[in-house]
Residue frames as qw, qx, qy, qz and C-alpha x, y, z in Angstrom:
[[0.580, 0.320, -0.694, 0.281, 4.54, -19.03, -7.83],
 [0.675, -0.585, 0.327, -0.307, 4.37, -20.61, -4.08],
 [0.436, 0.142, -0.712, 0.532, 7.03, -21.53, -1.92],
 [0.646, -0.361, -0.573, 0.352, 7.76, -21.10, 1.26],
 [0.198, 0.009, -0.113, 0.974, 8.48, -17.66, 1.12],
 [0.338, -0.310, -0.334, -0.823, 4.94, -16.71, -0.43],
 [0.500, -0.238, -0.823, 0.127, 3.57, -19.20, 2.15],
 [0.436, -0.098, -0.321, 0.835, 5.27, -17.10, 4.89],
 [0.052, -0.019, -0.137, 0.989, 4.10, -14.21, 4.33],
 [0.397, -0.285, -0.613, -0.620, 0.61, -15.11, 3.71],
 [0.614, -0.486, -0.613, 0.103, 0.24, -15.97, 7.03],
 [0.386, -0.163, -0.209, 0.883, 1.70, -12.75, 8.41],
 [0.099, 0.017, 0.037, -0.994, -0.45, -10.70, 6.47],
 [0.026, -0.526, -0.850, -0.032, -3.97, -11.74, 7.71],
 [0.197, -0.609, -0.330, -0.694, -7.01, -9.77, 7.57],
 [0.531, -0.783, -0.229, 0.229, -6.82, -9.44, 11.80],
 [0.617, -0.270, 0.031, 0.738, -3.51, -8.22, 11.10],
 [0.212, 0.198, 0.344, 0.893, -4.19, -5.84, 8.40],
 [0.390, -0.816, -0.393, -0.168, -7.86, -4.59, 10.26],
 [0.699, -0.604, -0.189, 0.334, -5.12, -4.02, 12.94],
 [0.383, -0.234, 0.232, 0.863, -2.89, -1.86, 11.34],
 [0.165, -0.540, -0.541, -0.623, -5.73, 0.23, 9.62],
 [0.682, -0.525, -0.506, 0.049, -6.66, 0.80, 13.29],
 [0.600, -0.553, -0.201, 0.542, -4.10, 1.67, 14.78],
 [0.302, 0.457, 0.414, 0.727, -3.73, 4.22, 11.87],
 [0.249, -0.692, -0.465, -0.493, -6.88, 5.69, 12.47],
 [0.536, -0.823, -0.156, 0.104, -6.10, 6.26, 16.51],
 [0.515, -0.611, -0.263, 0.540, -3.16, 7.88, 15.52],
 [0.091, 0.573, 0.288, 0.762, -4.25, 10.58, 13.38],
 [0.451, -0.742, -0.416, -0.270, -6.41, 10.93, 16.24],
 [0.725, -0.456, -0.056, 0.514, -3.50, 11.18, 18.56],
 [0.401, -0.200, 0.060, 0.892, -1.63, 13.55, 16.72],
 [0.079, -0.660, -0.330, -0.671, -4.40, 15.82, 15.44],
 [0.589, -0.784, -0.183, 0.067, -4.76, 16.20, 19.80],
 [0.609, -0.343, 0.057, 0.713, -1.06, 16.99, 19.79],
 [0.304, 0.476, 0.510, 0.649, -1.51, 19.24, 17.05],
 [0.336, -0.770, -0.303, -0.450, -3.91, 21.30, 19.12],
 [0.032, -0.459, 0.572, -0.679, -2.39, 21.35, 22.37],
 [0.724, -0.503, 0.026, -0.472, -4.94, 19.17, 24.10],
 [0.842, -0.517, 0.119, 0.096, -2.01, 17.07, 25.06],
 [0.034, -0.908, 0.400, 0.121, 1.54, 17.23, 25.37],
 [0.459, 0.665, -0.559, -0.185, 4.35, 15.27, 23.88],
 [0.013, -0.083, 0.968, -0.235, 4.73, 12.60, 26.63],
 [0.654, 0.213, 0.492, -0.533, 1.01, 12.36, 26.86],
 [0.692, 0.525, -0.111, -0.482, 1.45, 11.56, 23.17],
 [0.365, 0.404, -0.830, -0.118, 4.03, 9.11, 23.45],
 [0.206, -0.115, 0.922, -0.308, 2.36, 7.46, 26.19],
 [0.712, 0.170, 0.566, -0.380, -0.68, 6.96, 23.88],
 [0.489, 0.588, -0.576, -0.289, 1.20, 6.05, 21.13],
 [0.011, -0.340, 0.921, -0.191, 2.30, 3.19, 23.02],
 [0.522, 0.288, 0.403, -0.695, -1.13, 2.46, 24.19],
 [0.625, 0.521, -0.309, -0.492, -2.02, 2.29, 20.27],
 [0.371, 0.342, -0.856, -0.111, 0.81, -0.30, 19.55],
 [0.050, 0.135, -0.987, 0.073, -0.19, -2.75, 22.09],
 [0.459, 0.189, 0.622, -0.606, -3.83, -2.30, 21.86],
 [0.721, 0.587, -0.220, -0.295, -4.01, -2.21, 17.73],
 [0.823, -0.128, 0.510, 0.215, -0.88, -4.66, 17.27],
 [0.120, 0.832, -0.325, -0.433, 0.77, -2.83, 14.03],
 [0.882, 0.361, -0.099, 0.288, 2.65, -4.33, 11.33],
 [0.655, 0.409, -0.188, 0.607, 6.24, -3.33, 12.36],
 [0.395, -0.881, -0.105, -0.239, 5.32, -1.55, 15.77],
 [0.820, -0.445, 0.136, 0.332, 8.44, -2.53, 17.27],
 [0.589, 0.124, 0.253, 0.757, 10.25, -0.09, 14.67],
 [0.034, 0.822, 0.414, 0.390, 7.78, 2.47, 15.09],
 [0.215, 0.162, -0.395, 0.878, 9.73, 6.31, 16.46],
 [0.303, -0.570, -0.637, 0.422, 8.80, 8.04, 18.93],
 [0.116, 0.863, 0.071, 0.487, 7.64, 12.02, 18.66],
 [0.496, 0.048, -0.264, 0.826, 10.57, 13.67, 20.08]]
């Protein structure tokens, strides 16, 4: 069935978008497998969390928490 709805979202969920979220995945396993270890500390980990979001572009990054 296509509407406007299916339409909608079809264009939201391109393959840059979804490469991009896959991505940003992947750097932050990497991120927190370094927290994990100590090789950086908890603000080092939010500030490259952040980093992540605006360099990968996420689905839903703008709801993503911070590690307390």
């Amino acid at each position: 069935m296509t509407n406007k709805t299916t339409s909608a979202r079809s264009k939201y969920f391109t393959q840059e978008r979804i490469n991009g979220d896959i991505d940003y995945h992947k750097a932050q396993q990497l991120t927190k497998r370094m927290l994990d270890t100590g090789i950086i500390s908890v603000d080092e980990f939010n500030k490259l969390s952040a980093i992540n979001r605006k360099t990968f572009s996420p689905l839903f990054a703008e709801i993503m928490p911070k590690k307390p």
